[in-house]
DOTIVEX-296233 format. One line per 5 residues: their letters; for each residue x, y negated, z negated of C-alpha. Coordinates in Angstrom, 1 decimal, padded with zeros to 4 digits. Last residue first. Layout:
DOTIVEX-296233
a> X,Y,Z ~ ...
***
This chain:
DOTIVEX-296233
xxxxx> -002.7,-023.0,-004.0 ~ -003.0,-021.0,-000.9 ~ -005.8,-023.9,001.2 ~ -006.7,-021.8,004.2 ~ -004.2,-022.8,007.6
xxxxx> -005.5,-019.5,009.9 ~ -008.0,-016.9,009.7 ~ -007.6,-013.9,012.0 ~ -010.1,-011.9,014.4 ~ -010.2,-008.5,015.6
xxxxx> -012.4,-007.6,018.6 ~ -010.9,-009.3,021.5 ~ -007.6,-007.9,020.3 ~ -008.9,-004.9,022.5 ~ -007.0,-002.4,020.9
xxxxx> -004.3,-002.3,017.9 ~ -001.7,000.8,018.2 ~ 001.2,-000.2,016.0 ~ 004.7,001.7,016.1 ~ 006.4,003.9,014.2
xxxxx> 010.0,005.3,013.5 ~ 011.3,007.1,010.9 ~ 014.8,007.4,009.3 ~ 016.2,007.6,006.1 ~ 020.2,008.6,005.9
xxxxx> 023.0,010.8,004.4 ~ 025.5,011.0,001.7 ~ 026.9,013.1,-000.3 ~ 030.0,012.1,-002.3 ~ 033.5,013.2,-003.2
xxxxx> 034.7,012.1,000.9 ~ 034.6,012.1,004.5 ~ 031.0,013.3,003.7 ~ 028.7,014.6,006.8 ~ 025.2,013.1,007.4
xxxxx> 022.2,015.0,005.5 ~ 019.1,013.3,007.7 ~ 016.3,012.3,005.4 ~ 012.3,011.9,007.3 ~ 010.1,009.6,007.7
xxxxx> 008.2,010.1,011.1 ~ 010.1,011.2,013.7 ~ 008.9,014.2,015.8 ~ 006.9,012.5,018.2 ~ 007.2,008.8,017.3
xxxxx> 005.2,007.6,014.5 ~ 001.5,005.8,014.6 ~ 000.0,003.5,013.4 ~ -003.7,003.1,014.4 ~ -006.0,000.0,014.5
xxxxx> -009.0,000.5,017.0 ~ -011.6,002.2,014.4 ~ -010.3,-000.6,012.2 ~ -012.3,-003.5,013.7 ~ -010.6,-006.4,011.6
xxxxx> -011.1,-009.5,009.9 ~ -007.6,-010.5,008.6 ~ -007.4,-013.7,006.5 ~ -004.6,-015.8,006.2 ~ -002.9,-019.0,004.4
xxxxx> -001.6,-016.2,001.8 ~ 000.3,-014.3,004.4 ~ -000.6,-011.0,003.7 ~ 002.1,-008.6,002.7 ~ 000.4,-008.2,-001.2
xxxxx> -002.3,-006.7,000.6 ~ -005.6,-007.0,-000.6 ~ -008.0,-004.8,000.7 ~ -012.1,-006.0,001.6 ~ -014.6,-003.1,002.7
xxxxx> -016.7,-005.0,005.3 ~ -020.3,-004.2,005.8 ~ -021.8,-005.3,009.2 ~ -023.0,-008.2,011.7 ~ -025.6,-009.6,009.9
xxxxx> -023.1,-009.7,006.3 ~ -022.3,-007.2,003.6 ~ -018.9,-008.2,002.0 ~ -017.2,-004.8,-000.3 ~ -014.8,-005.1,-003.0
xxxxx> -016.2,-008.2,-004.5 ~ -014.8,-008.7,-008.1 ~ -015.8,-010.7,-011.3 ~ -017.3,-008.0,-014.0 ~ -017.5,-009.3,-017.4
xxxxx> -017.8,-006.3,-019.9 ~ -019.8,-006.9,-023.0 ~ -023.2,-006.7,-021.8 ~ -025.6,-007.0,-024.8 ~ -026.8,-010.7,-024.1
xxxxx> -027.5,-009.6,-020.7 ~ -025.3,-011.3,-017.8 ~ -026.0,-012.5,-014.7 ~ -024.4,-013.6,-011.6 ~ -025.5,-015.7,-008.5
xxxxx> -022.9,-018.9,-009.5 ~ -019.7,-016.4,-009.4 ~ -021.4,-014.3,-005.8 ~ -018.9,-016.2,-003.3 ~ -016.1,-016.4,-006.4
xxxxx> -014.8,-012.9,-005.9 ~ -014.1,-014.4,-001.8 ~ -012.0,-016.9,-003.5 ~ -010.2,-014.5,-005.7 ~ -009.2,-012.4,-002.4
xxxxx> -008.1,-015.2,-000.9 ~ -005.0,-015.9,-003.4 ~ -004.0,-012.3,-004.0 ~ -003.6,-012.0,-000.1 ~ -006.2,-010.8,002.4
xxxxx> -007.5,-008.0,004.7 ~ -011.2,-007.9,005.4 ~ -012.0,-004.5,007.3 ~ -015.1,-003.2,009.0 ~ -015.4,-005.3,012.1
xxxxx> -017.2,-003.6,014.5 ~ -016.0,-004.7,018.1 ~ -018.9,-005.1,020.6 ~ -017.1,-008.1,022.2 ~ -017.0,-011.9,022.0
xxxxx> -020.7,-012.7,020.3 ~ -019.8,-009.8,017.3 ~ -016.5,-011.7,016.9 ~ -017.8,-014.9,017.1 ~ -020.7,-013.7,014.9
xxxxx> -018.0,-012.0,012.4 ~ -015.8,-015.4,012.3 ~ -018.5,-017.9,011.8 ~ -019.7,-015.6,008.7 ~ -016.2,-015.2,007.2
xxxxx> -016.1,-019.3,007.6 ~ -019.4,-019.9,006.0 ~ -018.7,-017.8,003.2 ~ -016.2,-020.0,001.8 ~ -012.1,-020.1,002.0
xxxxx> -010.9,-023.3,001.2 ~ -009.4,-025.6,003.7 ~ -012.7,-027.7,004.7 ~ -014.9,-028.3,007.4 ~ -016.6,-024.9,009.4
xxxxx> -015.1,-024.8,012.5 ~ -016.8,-026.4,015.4 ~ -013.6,-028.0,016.6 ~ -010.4,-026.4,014.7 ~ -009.9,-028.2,011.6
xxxxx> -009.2,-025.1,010.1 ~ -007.9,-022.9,012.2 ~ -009.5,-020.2,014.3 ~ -007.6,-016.9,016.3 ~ -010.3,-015.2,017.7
xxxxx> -009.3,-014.5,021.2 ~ -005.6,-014.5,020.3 ~ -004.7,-012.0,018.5 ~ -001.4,-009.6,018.8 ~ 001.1,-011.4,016.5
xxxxx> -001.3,-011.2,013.7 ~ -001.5,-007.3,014.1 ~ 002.3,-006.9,014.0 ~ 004.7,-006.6,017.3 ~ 006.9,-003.7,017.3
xxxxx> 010.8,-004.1,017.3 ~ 013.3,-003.0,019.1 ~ 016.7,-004.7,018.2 ~ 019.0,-006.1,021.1 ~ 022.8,-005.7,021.2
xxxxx> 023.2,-002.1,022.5 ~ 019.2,-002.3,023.8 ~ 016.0,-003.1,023.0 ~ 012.6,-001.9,024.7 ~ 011.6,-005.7,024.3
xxxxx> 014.3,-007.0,026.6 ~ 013.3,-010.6,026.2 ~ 010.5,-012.2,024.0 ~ 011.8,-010.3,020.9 ~ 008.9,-008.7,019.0
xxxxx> 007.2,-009.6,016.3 ~ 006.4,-008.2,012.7 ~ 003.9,-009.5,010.4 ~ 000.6,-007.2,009.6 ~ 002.4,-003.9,011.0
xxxxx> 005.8,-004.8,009.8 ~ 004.7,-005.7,005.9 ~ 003.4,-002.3,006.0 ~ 006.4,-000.6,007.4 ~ 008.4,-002.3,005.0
xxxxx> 006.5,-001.0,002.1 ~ 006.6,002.2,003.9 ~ 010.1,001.8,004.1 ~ 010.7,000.5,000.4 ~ 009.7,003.8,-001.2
xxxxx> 011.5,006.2,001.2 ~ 014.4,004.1,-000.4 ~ 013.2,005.1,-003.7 ~ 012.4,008.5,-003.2 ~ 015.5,009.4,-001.3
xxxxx> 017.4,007.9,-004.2 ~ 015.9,009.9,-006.3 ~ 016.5,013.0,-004.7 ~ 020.3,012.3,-004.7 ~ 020.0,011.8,-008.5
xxxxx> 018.8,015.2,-009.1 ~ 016.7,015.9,-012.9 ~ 015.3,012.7,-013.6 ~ 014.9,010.3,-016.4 ~ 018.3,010.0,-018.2
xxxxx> 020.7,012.0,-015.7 ~ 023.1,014.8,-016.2 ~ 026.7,014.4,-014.7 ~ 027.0,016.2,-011.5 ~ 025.6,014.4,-008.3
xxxxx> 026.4,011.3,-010.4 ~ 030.3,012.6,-010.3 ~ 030.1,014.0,-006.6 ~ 029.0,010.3,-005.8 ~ 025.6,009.4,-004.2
xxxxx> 024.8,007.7,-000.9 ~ 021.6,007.2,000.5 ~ 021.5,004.8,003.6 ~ 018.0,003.4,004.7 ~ 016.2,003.3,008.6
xxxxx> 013.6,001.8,010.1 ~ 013.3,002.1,013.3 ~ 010.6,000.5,015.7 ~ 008.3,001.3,018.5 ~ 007.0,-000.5,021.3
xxxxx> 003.9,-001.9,021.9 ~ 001.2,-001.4,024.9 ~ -001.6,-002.6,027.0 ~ -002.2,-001.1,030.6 ~ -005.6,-003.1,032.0
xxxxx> -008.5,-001.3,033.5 ~ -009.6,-003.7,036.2 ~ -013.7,-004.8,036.4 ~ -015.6,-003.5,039.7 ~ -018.3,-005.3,041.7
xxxxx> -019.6,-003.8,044.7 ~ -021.0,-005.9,047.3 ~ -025.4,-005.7,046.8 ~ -027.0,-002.9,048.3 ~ -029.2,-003.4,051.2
xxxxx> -032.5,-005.2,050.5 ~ -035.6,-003.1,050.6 ~ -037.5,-005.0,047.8 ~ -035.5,-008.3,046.8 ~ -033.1,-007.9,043.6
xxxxx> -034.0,-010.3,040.6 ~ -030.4,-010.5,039.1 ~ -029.7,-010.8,035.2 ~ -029.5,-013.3,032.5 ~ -026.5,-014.8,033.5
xxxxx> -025.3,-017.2,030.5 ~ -024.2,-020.6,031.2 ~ -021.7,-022.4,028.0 ~ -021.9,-026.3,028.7 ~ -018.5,-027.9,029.8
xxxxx> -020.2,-030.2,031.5 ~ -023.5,-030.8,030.8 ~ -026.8,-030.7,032.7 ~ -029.5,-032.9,032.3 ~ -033.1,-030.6,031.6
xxxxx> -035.6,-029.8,033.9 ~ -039.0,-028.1,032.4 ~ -039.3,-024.3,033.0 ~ -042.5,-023.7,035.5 ~ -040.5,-020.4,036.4
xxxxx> -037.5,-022.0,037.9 ~ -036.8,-025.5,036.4 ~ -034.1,-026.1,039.0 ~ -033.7,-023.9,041.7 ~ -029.9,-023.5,042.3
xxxxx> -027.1,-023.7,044.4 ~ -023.5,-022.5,042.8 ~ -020.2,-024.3,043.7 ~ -017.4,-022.3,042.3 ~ -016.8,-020.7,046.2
xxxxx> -019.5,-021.4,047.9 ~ -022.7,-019.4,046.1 ~ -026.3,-019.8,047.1 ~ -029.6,-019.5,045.5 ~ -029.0,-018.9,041.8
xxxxx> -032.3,-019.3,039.9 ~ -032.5,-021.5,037.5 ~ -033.7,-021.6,033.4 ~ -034.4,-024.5,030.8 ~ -035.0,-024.3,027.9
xxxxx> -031.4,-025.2,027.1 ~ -029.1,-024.4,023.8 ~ -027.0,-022.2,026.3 ~ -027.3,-023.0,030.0 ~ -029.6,-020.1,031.9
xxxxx> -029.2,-018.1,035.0 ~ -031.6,-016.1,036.8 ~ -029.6,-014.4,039.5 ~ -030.2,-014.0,042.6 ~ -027.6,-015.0,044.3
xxxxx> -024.8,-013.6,042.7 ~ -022.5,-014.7,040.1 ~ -019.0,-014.0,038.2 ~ -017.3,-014.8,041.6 ~ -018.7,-018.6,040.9
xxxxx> -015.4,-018.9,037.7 ~ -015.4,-021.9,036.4 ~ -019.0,-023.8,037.2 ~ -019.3,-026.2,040.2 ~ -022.9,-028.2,040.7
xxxxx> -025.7,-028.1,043.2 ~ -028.9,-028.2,042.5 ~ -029.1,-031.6,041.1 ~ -032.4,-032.7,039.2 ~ -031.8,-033.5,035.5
xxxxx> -028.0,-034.6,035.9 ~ -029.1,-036.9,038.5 ~ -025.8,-037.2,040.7 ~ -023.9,-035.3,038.7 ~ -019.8,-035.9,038.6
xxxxx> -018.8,-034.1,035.1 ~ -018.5,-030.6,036.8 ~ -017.2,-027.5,035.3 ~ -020.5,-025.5,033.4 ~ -018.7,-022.5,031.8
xxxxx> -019.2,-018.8,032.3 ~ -021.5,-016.2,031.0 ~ -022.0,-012.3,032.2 ~ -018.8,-011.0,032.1 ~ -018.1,-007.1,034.1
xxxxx> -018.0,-004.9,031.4 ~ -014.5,-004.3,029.9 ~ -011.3,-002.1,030.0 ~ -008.5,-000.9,028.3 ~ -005.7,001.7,028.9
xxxxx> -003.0,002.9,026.2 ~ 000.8,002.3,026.1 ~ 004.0,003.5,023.8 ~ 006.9,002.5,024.4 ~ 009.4,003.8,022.7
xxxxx> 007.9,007.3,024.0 ~ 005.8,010.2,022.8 ~ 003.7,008.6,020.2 ~ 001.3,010.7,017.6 ~ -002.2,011.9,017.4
xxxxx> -004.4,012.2,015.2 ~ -003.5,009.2,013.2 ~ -003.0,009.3,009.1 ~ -005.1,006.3,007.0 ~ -006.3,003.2,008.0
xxxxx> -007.0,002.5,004.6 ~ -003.7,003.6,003.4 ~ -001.3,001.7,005.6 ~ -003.5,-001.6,004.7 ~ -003.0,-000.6,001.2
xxxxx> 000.5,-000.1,001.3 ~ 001.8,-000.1,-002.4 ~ 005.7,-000.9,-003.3 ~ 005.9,-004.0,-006.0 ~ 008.9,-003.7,-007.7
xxxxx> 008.1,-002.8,-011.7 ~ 009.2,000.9,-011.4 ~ 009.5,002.7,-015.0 ~ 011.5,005.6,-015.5 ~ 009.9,008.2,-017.2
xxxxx> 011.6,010.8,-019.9 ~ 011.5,008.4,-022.1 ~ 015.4,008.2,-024.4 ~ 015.7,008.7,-027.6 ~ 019.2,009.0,-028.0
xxxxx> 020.2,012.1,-030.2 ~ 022.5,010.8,-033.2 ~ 025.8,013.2,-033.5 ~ 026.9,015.1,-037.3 ~ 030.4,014.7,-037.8
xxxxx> 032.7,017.6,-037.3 ~ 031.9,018.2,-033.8 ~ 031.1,021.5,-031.8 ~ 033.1,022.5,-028.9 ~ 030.7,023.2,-025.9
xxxxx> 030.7,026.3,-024.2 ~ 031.9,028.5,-020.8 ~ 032.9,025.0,-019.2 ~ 034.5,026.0,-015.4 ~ 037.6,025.4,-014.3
xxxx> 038.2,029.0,-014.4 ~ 041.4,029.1,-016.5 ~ 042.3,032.8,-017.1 ~ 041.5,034.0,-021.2
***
């Protein structure tokens, strides 16, 4: 018979061969889920350039801040200088917070407001600098022209996408031989790498930064998106941070000051807690002393998956990604991730210059987080 160079049978042996028994399953003990990836689930729409923007905009504000230390009589001067005066108009009927007390805006020059003092039989009260003044509203007079238009500016916001990218290589020899536990090693390896991307993506999302010159990137600089942390700053509180609650473990009175600060700052809805392993025990032990058991329960349940506070229900994740000083509170209606057109994860087959096949993982996403104003982030907890 011609030499194919192909097998047409196996020789036998003369001694009988042990079969290895061998699991069909290979077992996977790294770490890989994405459960912040997962509860914010697929986008509707997808990126179509590295940087990808999106408009915001706000209500013109209605409170500003008392700035003047120099009163004459601090219970009867009606004149005094607050931040920003543009934010008022005579008129209105304005009100320090934690006062009784309530003044009607009579003039405006510059940041200097005139006012009546204990307007509507109100009693007089010192004034204090630095004190929080909320407009209440303007009292318009009957057949006055139209007040000046007032107008807020729609802001451009934006991130930039990133790539992440893996390398699968596999000899002609694995590519051939017969495998414990799988039936294709290149397939595999796709898998696994594909694997550690999302996981990356993850970790990017609630971490990453981006480089504070030439963001787009370039021949020498990386692009990169900037994470969820990296974007806050409205509600960003430490502990030990005046008017905090005290102490450096997590409690119930700090989620609470968070949410109203949150709810107080902007009509976001916060509907995600996101936490390390480390948190997420201490916000199991809000309900520990509240719990009972019958004497015929045999299953001890110690978990909080969902916090229902005054200013709504939070489903809580824990992310392995979390830094474990930190605690995300977040308005996930405004949190998207999204790829750029046409690449999301997939494999490119690159050409072999050799007995292998090869080719490479590539996707590339970036993080759509708007108004920051409505997410907030706990810094600085105790993580030991």
């Amino acid at each position: 018979m011609a030499f194919t160079g192909k097998a047409t049978y196996s020789a036998g042996t003369t001694l009988p061969e042990l079969a290895e028994d061998v699991s069909d399953l290979i077992g996977i003990i790294s770490p890989y889920e994405t459960p912040l990836l997962d509860a914010l689930g697929d986008p509707l729409r997808e990126a179509t350039s590295t940087h990808h923007e999106w408009l915001e905009d706000e209500l013109l504000p209605n409170k500003d801040t008392i700035n003047d230390s120099t009163y004459t009589d601090p219970a009867a001067d009606t004149n005094f200088v607050v931040d920003n005066g543009s934010r008022f108009r005579v008129g209105d009927q304005i009100q320090v917070e934690g006062s009784e007390e309530l003044m009607l805006v009579t003039g405006i020059d510059s940041n200097t407001l005139t006012v009546v003092r204990g307007y509507a039989g109100t009693t007089t009260e010192d004034l204090v600098d630095n004190k929080v003044i909320n407009i209440l509203g303007n009292a318009a007079l009957e057949g006055a022209d139209k007040p000046g238009a007032r107008f807020s500016q729609r802001s451009r916001c934006g991130n930039y996408t990133q790539i992440f990218t893996a390398a699968v290589e596999v000899s002609g020899t694995d590519m051939a031989a017969s495998q414990l536990g799988l039936a294709d090693e290149m397939d595999y390896q796709k898998q696994e790498r594909l694997r550690e991307l999302i996981r990356d993506l993850e970790n990017t999302v609630i971490n990453g930064g981006q480089p504070s010159s030439n963001p787009e990137g370039s021949g020498s600089v990386r692009r990169s998106m900037k994470g969820i942390v990296q974007h806050l700053s409205t509600n960003v509180f430490h502990t030990g941070d005046s008017g905090f609650p005290t102490g450096t473990d997590l409690d119930e009175a700090k989620i609470n000051y968070v949410l109203r600060k949150i709810w107080e700052n902007s009509s976001g809805n916060v509907d995600l807690i996101v936490v390390g392993g480390f948190q997420k025990r201490k916000i199991n032990a809000f309900s520990a002393d509240s719990r009972t058991f019958t004497a015929n329960e045999t299953t001890f349940t110690d978990m909080i998956s969902v916090y229902e506070s005054d200013f709504g229900v939070c489903r809580i994740i824990t992310s392995r990604w979390m830094p474990q000083d930190a605690v995300l509170l977040l308005d996930s209606s405004r949190v998207k991730v999204l790829p750029l057109a046409g690449r999301s994860f997939h494999f490119k087959p690159l050409a072999s210059s050799g007995d292998y096949e090869c080719g490479e993982l590539i996707g590339e996403y970036t993080l759509e987080l708007k108004n920051e104003a409505a997410h907030g982030v706990i810094r600085d907890l105790n993580a030991s």
